[in-house]
Backbone as a printed PyTorch tensor [residue, N CA C, xyz], in Angstrom:
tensor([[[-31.3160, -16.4050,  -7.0240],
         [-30.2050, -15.7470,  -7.6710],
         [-29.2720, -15.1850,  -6.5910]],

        [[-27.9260, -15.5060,  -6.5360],
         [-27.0910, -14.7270,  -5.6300],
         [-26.6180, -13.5210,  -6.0640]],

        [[-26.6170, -12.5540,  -5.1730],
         [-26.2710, -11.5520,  -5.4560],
         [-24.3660, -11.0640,  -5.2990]],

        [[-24.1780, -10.4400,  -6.5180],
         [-22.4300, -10.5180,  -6.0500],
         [-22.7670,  -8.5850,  -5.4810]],

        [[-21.5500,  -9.1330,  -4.4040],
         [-21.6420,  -7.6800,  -3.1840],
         [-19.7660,  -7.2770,  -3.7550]],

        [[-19.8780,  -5.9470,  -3.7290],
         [-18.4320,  -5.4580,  -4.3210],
         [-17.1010,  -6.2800,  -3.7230]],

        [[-17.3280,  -6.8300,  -2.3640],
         [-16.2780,  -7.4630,  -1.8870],
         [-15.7720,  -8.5220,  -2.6330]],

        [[-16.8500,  -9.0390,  -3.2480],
         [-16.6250, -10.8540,  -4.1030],
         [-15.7240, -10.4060,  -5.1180]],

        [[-15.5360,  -9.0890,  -5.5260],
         [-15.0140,  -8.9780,  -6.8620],
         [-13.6160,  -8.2310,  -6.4090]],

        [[-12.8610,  -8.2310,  -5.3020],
         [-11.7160,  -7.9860,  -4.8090],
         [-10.5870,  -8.9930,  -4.3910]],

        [[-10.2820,  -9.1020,  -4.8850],
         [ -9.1670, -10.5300,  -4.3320],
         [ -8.5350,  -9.6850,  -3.0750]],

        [[ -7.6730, -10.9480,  -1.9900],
         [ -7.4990, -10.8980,  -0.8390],
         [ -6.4910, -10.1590,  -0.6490]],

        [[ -5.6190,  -9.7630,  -1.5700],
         [ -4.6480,  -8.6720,  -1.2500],
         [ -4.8570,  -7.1220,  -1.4360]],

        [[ -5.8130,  -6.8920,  -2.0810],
         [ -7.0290,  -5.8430,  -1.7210],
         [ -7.9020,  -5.4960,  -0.9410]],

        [[ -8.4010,  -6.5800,  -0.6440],
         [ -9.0660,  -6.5650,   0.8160],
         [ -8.0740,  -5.9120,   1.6470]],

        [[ -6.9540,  -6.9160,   2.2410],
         [ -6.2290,  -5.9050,   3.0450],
         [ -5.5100,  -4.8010,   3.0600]],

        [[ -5.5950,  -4.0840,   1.3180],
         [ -5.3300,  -3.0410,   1.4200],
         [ -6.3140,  -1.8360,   1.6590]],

        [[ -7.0960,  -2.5170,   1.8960],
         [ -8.7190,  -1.4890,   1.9450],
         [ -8.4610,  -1.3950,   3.3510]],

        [[ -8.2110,  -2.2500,   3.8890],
         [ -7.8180,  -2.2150,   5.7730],
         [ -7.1540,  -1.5930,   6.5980]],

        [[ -6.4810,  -1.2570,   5.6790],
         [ -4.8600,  -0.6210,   5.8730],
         [ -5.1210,   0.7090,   5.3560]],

        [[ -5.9310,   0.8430,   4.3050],
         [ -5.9510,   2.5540,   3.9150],
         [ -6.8760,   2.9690,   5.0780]],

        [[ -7.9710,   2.1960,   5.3520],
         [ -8.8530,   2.6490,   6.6060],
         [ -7.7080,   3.2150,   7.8520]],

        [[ -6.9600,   2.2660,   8.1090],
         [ -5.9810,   2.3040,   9.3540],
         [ -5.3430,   3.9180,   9.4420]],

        [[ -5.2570,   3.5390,   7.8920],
         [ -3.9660,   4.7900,   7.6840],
         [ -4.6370,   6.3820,   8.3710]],

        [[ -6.1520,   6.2980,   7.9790],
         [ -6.7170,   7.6870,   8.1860],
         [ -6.1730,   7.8290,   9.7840]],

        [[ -6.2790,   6.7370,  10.5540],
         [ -6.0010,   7.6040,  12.2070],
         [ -5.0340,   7.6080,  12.1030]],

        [[ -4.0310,   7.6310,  11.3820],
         [ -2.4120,   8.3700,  11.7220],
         [ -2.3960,   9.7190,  10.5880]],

        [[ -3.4330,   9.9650,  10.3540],
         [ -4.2070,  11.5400,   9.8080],
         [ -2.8000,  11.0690,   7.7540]],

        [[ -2.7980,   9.6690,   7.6690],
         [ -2.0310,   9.3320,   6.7470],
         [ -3.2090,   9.4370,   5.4540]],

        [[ -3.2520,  10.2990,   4.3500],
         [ -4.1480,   9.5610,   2.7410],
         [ -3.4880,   8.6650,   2.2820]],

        [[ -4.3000,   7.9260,   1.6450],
         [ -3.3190,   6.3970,   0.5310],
         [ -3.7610,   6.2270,  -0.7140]],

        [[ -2.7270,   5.5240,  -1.1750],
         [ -3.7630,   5.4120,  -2.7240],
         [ -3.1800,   4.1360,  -2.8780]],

        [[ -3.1500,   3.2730,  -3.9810],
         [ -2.9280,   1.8580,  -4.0050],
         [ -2.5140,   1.7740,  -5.4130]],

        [[ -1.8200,   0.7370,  -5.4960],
         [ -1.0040,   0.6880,  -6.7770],
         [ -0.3860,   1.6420,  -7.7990]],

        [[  0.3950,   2.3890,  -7.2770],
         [  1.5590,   3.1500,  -7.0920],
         [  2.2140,   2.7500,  -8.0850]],

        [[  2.8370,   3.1060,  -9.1580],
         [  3.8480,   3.0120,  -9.7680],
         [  5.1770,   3.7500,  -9.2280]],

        [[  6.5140,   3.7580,  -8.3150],
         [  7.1530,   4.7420,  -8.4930],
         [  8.2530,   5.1240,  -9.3290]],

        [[  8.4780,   3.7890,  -9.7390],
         [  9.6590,   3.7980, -11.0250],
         [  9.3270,   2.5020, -12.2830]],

        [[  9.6750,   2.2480, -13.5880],
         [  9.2940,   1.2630, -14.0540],
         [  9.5430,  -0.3610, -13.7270]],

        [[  8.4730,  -1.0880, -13.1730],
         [  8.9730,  -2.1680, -12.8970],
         [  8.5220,  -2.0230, -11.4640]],

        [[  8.1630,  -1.8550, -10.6870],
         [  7.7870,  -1.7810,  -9.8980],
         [  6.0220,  -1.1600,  -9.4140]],

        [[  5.1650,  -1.6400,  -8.9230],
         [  3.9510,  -0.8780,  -8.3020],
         [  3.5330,  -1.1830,  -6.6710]],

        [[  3.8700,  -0.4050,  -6.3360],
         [  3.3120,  -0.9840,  -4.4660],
         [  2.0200,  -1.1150,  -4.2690]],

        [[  1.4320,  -1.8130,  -2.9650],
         [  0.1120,  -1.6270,  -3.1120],
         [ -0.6840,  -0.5200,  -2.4010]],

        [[  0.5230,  -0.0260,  -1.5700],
         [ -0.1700,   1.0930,  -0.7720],
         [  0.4490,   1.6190,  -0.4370]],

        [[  0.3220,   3.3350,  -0.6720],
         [  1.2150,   4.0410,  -0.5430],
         [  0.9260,   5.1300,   0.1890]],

        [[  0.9970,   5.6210,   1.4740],
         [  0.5150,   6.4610,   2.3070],
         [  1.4470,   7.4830,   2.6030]],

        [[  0.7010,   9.1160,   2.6720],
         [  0.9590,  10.0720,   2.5200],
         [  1.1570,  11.1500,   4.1410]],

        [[  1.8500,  11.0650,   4.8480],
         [  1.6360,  11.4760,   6.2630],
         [  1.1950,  13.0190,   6.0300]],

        [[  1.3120,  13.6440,   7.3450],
         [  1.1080,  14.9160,   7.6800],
         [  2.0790,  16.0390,   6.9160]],

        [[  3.3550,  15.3270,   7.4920],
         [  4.3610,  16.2490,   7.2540],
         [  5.3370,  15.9720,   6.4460]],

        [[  4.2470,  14.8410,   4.8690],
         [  5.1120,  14.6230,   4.1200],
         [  5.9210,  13.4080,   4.0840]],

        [[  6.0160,  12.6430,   5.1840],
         [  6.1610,  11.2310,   5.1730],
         [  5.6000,  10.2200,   4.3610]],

        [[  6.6510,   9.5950,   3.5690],
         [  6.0130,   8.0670,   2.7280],
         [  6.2900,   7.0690,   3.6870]],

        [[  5.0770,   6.2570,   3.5740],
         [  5.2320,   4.6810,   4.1220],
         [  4.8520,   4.1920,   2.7100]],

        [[  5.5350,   2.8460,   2.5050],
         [  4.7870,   1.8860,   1.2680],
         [  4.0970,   0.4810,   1.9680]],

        [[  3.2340,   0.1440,   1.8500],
         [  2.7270,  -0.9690,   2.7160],
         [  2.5520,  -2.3200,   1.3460]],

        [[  3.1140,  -3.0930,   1.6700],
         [  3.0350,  -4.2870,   0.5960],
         [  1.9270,  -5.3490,   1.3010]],

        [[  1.1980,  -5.6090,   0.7260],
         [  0.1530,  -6.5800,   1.2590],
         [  0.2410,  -8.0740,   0.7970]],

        [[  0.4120,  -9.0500,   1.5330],
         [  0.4210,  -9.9590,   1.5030],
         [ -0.4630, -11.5850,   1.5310]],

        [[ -1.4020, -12.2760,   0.5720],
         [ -2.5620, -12.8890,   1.0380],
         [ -2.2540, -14.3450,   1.8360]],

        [[ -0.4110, -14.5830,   1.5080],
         [ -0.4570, -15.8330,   2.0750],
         [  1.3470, -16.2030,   1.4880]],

        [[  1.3970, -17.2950,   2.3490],
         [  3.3280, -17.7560,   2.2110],
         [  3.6550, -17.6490,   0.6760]],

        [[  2.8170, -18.4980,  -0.2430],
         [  3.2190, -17.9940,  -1.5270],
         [  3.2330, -16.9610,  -1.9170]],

        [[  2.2780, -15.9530,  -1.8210],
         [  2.4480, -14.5680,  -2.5450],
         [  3.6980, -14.2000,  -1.9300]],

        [[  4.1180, -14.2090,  -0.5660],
         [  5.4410, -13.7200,  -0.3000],
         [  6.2460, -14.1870,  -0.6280]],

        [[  6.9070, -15.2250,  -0.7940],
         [  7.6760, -16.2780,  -1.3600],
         [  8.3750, -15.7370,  -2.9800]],

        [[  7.0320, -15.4160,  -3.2310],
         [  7.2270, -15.2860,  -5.1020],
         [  7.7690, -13.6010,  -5.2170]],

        [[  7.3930, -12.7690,  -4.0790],
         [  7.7110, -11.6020,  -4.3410],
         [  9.4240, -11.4670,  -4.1630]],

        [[  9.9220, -10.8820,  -5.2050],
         [ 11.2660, -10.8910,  -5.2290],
         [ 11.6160,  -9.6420,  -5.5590]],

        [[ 10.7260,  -8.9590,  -5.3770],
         [ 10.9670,  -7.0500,  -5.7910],
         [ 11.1430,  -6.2650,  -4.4130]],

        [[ 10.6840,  -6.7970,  -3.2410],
         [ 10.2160,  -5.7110,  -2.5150],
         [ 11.2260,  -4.9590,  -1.7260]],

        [[ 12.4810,  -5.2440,  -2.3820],
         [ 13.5990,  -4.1990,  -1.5740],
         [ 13.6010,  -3.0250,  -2.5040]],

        [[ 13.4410,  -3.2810,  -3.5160],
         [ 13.2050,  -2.3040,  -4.5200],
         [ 12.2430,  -0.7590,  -3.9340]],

        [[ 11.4650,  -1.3400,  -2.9450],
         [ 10.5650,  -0.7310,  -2.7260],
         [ 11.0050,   0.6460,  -1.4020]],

        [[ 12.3310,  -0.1590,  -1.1170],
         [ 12.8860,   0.6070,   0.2630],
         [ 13.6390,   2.5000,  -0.1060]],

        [[ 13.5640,   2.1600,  -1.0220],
         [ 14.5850,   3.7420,  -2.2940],
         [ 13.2450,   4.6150,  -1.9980]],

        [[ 12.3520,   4.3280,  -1.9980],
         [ 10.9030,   5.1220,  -2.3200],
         [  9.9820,   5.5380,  -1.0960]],

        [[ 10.4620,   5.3370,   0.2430],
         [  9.7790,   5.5480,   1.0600],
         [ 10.3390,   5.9680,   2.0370]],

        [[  9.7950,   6.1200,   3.2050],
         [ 10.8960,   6.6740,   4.5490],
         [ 10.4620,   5.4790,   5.4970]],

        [[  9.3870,   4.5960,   5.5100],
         [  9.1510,   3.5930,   6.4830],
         [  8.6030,   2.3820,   5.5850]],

        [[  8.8380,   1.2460,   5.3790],
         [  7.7420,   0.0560,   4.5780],
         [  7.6500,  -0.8730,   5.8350]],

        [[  6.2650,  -1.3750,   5.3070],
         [  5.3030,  -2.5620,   6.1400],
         [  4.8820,  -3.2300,   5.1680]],

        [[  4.6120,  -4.3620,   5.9150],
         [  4.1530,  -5.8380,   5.4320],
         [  2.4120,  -5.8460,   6.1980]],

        [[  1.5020,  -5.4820,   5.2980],
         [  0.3390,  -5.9010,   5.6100],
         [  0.0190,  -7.6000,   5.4560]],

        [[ -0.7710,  -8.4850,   6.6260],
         [ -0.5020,  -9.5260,   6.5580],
         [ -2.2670,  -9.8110,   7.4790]],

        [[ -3.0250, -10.8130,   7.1010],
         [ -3.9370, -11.3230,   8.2480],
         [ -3.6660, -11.9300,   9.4780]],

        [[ -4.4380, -12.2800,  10.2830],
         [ -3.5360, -12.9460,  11.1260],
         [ -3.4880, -14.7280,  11.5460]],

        [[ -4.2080, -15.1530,   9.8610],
         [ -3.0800, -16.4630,   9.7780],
         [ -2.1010, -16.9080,   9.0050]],

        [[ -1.4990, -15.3150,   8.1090],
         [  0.1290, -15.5870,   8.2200],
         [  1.0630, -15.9930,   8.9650]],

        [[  2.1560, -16.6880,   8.7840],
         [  3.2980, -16.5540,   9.3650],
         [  4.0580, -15.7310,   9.3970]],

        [[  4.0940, -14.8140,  10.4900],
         [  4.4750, -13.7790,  10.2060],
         [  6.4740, -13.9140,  10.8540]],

        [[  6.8960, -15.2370,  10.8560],
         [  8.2450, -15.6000,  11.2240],
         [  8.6030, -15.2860,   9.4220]],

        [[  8.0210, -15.7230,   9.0750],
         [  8.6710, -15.4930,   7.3980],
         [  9.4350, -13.8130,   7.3340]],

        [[  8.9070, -12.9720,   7.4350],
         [  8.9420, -11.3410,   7.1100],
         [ 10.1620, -11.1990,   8.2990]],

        [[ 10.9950, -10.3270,   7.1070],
         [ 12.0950,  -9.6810,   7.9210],
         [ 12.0220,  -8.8660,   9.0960]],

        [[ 12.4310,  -9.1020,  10.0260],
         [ 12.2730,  -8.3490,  11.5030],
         [ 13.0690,  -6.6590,  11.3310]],

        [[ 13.3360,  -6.2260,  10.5490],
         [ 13.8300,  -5.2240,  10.2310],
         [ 12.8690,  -4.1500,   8.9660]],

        [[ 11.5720,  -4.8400,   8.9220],
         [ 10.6040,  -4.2010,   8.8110],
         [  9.3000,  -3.4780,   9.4820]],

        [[  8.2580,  -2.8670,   8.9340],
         [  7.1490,  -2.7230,  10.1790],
         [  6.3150,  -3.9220,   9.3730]],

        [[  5.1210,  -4.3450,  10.3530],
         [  4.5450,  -5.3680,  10.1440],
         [  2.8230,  -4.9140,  10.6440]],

        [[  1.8010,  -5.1330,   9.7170],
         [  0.8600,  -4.6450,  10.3560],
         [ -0.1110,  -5.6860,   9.8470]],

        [[ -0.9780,  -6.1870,  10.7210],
         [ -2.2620,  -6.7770,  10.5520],
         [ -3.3560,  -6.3780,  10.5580]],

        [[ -3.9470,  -7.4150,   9.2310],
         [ -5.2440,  -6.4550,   8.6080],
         [ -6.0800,  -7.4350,   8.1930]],

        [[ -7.1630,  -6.9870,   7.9910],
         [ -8.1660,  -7.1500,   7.4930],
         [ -9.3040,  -6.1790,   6.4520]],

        [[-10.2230,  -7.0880,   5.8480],
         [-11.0860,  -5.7920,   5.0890],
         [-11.4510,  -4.5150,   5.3200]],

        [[-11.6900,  -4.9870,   7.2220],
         [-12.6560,  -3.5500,   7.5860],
         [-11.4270,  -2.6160,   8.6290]],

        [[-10.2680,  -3.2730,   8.6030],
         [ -9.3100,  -2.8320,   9.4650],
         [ -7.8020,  -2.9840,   9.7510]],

        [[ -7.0180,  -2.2290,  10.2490],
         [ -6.0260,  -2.9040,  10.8040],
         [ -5.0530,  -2.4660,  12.0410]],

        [[ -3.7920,  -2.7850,  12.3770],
         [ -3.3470,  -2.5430,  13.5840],
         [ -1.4840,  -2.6380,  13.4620]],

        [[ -1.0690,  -1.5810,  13.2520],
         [  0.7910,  -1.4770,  13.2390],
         [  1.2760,  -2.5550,  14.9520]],

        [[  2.0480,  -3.6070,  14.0510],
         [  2.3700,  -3.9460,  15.4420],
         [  3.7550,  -4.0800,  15.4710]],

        [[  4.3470,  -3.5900,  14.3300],
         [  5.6160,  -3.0150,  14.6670],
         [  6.2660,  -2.2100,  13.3890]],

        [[  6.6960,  -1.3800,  14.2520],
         [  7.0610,   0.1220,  13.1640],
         [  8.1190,  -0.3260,  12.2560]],

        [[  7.6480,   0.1400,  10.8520],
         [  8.9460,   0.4350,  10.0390],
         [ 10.3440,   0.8450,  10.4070]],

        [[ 11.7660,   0.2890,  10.2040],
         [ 12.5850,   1.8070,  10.5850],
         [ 12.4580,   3.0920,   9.5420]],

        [[ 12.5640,   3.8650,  10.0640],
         [ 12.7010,   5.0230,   9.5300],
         [ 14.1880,   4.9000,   8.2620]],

        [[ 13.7340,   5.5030,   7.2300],
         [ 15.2050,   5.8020,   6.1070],
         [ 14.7890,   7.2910,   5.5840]],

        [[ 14.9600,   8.1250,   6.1080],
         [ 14.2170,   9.6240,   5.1680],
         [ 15.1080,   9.6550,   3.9210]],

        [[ 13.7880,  10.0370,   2.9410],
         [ 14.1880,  10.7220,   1.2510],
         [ 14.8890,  11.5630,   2.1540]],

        [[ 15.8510,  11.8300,   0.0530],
         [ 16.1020,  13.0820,   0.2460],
         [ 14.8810,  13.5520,  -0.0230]],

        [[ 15.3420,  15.3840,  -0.2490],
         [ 14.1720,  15.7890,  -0.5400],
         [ 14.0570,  15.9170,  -1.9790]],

        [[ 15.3100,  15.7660,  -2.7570],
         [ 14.6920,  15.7040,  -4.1860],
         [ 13.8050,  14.5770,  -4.7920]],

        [[ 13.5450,  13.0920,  -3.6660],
         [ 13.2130,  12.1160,  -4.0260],
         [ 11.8120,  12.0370,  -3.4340]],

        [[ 12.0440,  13.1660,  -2.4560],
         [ 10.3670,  13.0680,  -1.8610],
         [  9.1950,  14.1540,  -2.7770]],

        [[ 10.0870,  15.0020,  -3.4900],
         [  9.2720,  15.6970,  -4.0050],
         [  8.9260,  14.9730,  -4.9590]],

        [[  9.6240,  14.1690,  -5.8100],
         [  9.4140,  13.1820,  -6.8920],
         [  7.6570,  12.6280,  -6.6570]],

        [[  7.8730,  11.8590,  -5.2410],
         [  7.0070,  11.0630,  -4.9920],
         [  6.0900,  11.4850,  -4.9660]],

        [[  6.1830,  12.7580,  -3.6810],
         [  4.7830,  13.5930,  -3.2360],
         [  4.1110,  14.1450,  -5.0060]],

        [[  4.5800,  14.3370,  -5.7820],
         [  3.8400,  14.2010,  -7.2910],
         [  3.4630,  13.5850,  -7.3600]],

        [[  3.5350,  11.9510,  -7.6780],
         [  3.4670,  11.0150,  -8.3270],
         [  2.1860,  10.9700,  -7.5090]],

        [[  2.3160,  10.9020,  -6.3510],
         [  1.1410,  10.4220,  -5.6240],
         [ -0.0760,  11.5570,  -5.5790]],

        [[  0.4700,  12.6010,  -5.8500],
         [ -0.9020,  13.7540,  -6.1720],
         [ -1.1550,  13.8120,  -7.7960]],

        [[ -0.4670,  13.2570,  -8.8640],
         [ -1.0560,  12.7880,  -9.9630],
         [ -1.8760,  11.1710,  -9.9570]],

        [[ -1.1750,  10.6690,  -9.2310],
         [ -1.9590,   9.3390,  -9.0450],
         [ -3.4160,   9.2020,  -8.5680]],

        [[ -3.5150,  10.2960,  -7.5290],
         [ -4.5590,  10.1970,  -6.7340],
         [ -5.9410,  11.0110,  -7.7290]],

        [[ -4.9640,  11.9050,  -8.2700],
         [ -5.8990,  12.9870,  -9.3580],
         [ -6.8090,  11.9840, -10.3760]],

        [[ -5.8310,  11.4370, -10.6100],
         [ -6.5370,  10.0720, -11.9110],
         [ -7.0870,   9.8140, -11.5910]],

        [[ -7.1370,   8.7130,  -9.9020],
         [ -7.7640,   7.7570, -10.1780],
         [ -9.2560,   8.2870,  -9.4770]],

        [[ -9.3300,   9.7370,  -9.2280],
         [-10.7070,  10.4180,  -8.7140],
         [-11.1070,  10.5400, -10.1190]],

        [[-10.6410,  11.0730, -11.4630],
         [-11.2220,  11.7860, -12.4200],
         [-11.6820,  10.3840, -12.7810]],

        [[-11.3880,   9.2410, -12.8810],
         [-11.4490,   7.9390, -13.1200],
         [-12.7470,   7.4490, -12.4550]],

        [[-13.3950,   7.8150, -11.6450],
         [-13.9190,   7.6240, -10.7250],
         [-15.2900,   8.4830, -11.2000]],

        [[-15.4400,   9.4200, -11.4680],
         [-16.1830,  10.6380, -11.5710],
         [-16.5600,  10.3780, -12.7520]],

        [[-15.8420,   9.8320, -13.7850],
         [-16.3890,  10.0160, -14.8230],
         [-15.4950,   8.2040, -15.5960]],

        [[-16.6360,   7.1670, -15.3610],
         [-15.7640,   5.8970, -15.3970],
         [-16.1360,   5.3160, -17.2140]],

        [[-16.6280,   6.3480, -18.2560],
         [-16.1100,   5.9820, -19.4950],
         [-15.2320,   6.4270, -20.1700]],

        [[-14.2060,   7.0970, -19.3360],
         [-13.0790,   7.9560, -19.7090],
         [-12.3610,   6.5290, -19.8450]],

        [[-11.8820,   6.3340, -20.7870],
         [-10.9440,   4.9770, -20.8360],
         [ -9.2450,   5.8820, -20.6410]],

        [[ -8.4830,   5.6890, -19.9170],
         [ -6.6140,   5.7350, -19.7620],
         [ -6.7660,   5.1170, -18.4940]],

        [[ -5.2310,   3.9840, -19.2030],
         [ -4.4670,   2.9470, -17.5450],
         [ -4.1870,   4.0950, -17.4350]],

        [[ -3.7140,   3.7820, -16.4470],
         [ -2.7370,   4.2090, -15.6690],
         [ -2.2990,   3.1750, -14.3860]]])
């Protein structure tokens, strides 16, 4: 009988967001993943700095998933830095050079080039910094107690 191990049941653009939230802790960054910040939109990773800084990190498993994504400027209103999480047998000539770009994997990853900077205002960061401390609230109570049925 094979045994299924929690990884089998993650598809690959999860994986590297598991890589990337790992990453995030040494830039003292929390994350949470699939983010809603407005309707129509969900990022996959959304990291919380020290001093209040958003990064959104979009993860990528391969040329098609990027290809097909046609939202992700959408994503630039909502953050102060975005990255392209990617393995490293993407092409990473595809991704706009006017992004940050970071390579990852399950157990890890590595910024190899910075976002530019766009700072919220601050009425838009306070927005967020909610969203992401209700988000994060859920998906612990979610966690703690997993026959509580609400999406979110």
């Amino acid at each position: 009988m094979t045994e299924i191990r929690p990884d089998d049941m993650l598809k690959p653009g999860q994986l590297l967001a598991r890589g990337v939230c790992r990453h995030m802790l040494s830039y003292d960054f929390v994350t949470v993943e699939e983010l809603v910040p407005t309707s129509g939109l969900r990022v996959d990773v959304m990291a919380l700095g020290p001093r209040g800084e958003i990064w959104v990190v979009e993860c990528k498993s391969g040329r098609a998933d990027f290809q097909s994504d046609s939202k992700w400027q959408g994503y630039l209103e909502w953050c102060d830095r975005f990255f392209w999480a990617v393995d490293a047998d993407f092409p990473t000539e595809l991704l706009p050079d006017d992004t940050g770009l970071i390579l990852a994997d399950p157990f890890g990853a590595e910024i190899i080039r910075m976002g530019p900077e766009a700072k919220l205002a601050p009425a838009r960061r306070k927005v967020m910094i909610q969203k992401f401390a209700r988000h994060a609230a859920l998906r612990q109570h979610a966690a703690r107690d997993p026959s509580w049925s609400r999406a979110f």
